[in-house]
C-alpha positions in Angstrom: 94.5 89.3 76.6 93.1 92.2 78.2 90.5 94.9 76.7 91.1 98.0 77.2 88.1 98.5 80.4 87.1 102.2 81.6 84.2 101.7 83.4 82.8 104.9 84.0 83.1 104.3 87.9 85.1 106.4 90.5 87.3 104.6 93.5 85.9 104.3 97.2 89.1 104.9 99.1 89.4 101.8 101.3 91.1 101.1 104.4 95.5 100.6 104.5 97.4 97.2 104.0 100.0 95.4 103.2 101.5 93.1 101.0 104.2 90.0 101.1 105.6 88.0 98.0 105.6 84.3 98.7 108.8 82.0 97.5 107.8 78.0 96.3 108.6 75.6 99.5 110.6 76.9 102.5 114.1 78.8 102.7 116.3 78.5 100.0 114.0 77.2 97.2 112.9 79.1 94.3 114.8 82.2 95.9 114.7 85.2 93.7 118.0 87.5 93.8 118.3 90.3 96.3 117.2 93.7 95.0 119.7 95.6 93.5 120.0 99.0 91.0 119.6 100.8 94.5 116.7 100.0 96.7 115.8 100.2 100.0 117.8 97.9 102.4 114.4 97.3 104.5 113.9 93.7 103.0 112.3 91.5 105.4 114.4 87.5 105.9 111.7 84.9 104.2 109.5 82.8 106.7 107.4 80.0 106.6 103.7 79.8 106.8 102.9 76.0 106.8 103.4 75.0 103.4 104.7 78.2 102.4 107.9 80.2 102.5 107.6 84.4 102.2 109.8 86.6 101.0 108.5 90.4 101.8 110.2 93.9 102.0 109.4 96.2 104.2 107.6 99.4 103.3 108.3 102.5 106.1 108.4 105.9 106.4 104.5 105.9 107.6 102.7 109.3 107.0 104.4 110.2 103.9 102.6 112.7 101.5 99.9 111.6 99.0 101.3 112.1 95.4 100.6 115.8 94.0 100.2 114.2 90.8 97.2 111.7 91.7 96.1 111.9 95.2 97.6 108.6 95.8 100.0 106.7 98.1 99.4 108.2 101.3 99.6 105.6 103.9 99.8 105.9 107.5 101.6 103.3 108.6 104.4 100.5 108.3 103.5 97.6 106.4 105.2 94.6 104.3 105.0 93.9 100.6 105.8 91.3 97.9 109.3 91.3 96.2 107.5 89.9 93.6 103.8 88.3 92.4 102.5 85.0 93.6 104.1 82.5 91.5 103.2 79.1 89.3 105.0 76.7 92.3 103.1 78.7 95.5 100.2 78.6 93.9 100.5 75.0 92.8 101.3 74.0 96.3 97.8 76.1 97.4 95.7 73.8 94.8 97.2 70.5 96.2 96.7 71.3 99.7 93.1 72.6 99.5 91.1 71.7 95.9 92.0 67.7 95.6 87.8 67.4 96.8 86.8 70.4 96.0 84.2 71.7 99.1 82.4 73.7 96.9 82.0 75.2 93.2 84.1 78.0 94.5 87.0 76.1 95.4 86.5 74.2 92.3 87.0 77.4 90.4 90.7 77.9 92.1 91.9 76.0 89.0 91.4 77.2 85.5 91.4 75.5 82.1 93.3 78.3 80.8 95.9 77.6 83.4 96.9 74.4 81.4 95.7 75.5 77.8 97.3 78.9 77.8 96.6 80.7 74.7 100.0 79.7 72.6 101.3 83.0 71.8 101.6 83.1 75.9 102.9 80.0 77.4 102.5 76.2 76.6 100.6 75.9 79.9 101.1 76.9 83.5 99.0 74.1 86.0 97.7 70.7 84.7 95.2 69.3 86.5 93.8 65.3 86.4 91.6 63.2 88.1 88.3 63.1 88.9 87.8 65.7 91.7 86.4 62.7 94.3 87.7 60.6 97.6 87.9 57.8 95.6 89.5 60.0 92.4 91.1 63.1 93.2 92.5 66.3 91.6 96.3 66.3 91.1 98.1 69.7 90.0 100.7 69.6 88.3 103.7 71.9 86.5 103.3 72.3 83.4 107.3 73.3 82.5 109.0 76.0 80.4 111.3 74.2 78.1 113.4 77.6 78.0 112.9 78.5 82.0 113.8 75.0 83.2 114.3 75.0 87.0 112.5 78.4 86.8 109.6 77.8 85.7 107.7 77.7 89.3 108.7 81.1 89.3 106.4 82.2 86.8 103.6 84.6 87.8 100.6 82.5 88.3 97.9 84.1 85.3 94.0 83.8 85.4 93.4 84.7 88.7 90.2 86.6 89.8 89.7 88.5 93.1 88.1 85.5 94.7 91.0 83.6 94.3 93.3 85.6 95.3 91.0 86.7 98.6 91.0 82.7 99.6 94.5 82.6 98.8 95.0 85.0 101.3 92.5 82.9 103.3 94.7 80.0 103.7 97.4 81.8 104.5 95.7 83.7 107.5 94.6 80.0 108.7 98.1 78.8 108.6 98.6 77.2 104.9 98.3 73.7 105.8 96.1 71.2 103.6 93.1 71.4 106.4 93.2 75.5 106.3 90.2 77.3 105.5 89.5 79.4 101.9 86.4 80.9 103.4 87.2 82.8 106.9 90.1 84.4 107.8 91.4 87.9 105.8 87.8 88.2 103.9 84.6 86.2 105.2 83.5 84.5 101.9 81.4 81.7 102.9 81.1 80.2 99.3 80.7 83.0 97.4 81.8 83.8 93.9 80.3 87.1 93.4 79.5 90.7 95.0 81.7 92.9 97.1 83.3 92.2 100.1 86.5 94.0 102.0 88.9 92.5 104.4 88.6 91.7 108.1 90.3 94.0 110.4 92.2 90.9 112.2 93.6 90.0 108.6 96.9 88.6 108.9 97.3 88.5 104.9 96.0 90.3 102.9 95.2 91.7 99.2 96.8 95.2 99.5 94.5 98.6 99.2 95.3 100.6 96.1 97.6 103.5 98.2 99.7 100.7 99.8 100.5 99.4 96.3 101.3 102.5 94.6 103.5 103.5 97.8 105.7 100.4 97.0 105.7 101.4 93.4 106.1 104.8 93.1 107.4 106.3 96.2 110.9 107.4 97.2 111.6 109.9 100.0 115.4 110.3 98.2 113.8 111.2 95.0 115.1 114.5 94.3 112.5 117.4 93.6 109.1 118.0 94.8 107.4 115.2 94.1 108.6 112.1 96.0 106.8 110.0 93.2 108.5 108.6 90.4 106.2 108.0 87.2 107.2 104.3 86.7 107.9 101.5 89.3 111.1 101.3 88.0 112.9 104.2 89.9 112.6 105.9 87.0 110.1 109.2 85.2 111.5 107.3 81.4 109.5 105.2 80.2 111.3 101.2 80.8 112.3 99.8 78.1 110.7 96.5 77.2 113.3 94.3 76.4 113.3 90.3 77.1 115.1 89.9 80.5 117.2 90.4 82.6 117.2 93.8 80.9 118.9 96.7 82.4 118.1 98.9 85.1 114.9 100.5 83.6 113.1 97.8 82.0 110.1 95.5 82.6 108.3 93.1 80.8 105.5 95.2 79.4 104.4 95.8 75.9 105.3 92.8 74.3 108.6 92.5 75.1 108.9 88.9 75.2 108.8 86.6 72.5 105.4 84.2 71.9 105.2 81.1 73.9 107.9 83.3 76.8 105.6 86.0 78.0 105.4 84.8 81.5 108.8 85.8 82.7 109.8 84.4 85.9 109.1 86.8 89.0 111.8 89.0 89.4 113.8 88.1 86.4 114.4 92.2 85.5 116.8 91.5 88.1 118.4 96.1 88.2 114.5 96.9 87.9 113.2 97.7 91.6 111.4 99.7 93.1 112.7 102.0 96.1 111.7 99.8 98.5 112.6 96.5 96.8 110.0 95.7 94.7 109.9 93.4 91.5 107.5 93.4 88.4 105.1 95.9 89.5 105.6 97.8 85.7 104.6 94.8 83.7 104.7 90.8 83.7 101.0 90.7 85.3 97.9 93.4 86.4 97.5 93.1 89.8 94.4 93.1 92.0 94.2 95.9 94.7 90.8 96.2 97.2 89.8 99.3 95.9 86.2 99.4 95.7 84.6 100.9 92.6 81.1 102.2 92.8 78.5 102.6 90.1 76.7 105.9 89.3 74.2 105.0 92.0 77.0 104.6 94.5 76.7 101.0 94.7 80.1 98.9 94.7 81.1 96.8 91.7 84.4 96.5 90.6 87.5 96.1 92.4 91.1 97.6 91.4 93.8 97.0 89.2 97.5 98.0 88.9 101.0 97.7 87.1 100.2 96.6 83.4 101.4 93.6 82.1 103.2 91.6 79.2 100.4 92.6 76.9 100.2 95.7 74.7 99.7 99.3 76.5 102.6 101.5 77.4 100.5 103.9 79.4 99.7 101.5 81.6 102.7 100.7 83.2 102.9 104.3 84.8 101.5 105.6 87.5 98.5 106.8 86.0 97.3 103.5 84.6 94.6 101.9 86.7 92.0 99.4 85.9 89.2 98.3 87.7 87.0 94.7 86.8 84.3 93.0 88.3 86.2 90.3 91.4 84.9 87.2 89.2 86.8 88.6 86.1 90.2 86.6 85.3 92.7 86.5 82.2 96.0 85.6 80.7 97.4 88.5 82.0 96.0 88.8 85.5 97.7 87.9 88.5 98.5 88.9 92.4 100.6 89.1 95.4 99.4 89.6 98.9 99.8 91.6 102.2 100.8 91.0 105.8 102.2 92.9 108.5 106.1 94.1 108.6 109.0 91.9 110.4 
């Protein structure tokens, strides 16, 4: 579980992306519900990329104002972004296709141990993971199920995720998400490494999504009445959700220890009347989220990258708007996850 981290650092604004929420196999499986409670009707139809099906709404109204409040959310064009975070079965299906031989101590480092021993009070486990790691022995991933979730349990957020590997995440997808696509060029040129600072490629075709992007999804709504177009929660709402175990109602969100132990990783998009304007699932709560702000030290050198959204851990503050983080890329935990970027369909 997160501590509370305030770096005494200050946000290089970085360039604008987007984002897409990825569903486990192709059309049909693992489908999480329409949004409902209101949002947007600019929902993209899921695709396939190789092993991979994506479900992404779309995020327009390019040029909209920054948020008086913060500064944030101004973003200059259209773009696409996750209904929800990158689950347990997506991310299972990445690990099978690229780290059965790992190519290097970076790919290696894809999996974590705490991705099958999950603190108890958490889960019972998330991704197991035998074999030997060679030709002759390799890694097989495996489920590790919910006995309450069932059939939903590949819908869990995938936890314990650093920047790294959610940039060669987005890797594979760029390079087509087959088992022979690259973790190392694509979205972020990463050539092995496992530490520093690096931003995306301009030709990135996924992506993780810039701070601004992000909060646009989550806070902004060109219906909202009065001056600012911003709510203070991603919920639709400026009340604070309530944290009750899902589906809850239509301001609510797994945050603040709503669940019970052993059930805090709720399936993606299980608050099912909880969306954001634009569609949006579990951006107040579940998991933090990495973003590719750049954080710089007092001598203006980068460090840390961004975080948003809160999680199923303790901190009501920092499901609201004015709750960022920021950690250095190699950092990972039980309540850290992702989803990605792409262009709009």
């Amino acid at each position: 579980m997160r501590k509370g981290h305030m770096s005494r650092t200050f946000p290089a604004l970085a360039g604008t992306v987007a984002c897409a929420f990825i569903l486990s196999g192709c059309a049909g499986a693992g489908e999480v519900a329409a949004p409902s409670g209101g949002a947007s009707t600019s929902s993209s139809p899921a695709n396939c990329v190789g092993l991979t099906c994506i479900e992404t709404v779309n995020v327009t109204d390019a040029g909209n104002p920054p948020d008086a409040d913060t500064g944030r959310g101004s973003v200059d064009h259209d773009f696409a972004i996750g209904s929800g975070e990158v689950t347990v079965g997506q991310y299972l299906d990445f690990l099978n296709a690229v780290a059965t031989v790992p190519a290097s101590p970076a790919v290696e480092a894809l999996w974590s141990a705490d991705m099958q021993e999950t603190k108890g009070y958490v889960s019972a486990g998330l991704i197991a993971r035998t074999g030997a790691g060679t030709s002759s022995g390799p890694y097989a991933y495996t489920e590790i199920p919910d006995p309450v979730l069932g059939a939903d349990s590949s819908r869990r957020g995938i936890l314990n995720i650093s920047w790294f590997s959610a940039a060669r995440f987005a890797n594979w997808l760029h390079n087509g998400a087959t088992p022979t696509a690259d973790t190392e060029t694509g979205a972020y040129t990463l050539d092995g490494a496992t530490s520093g600072v690096i931003t995306k490629n301009p030709d990135a075709a996924w992506w993780i999504p810039t701070e601004d992007e992000w909060y646009k999804a989550a806070y902004y709504d060109p219906t909202k009445p009065g001056d600012n177009t911003y709510w203070l929660y991603p919920t639709k709402s400026d009340e604070l959700p309530a944290d009750d175990p899902f589906p809850g109602g239509a301001n609510s969100a797994n945050f603040d220890g709503a669940m019970p132990e052993g059930q805090k990783i709720t399936p993606t998009g299980a608050y099912t009347s909880s969306v954001s304007h634009y569609g949006t699932y579990d951006q107040a709560g579940l998991l933090w989220e990495w973003n590719d702000a750049v954080y710089t030290d007092f001598e203006d050198a980068p460090v840390t990258r961004g975080m948003r959204g809160g999680s199923w851990s303790l901190g009501m503050i920092n499901a609201s708007k004015f709750g960022p983080r920021d950690y250095e890329p190699t950092y990972d935990d039980d309540d850290t996850g992702f989803r990605l970027a792409t262009n709009p369909r």
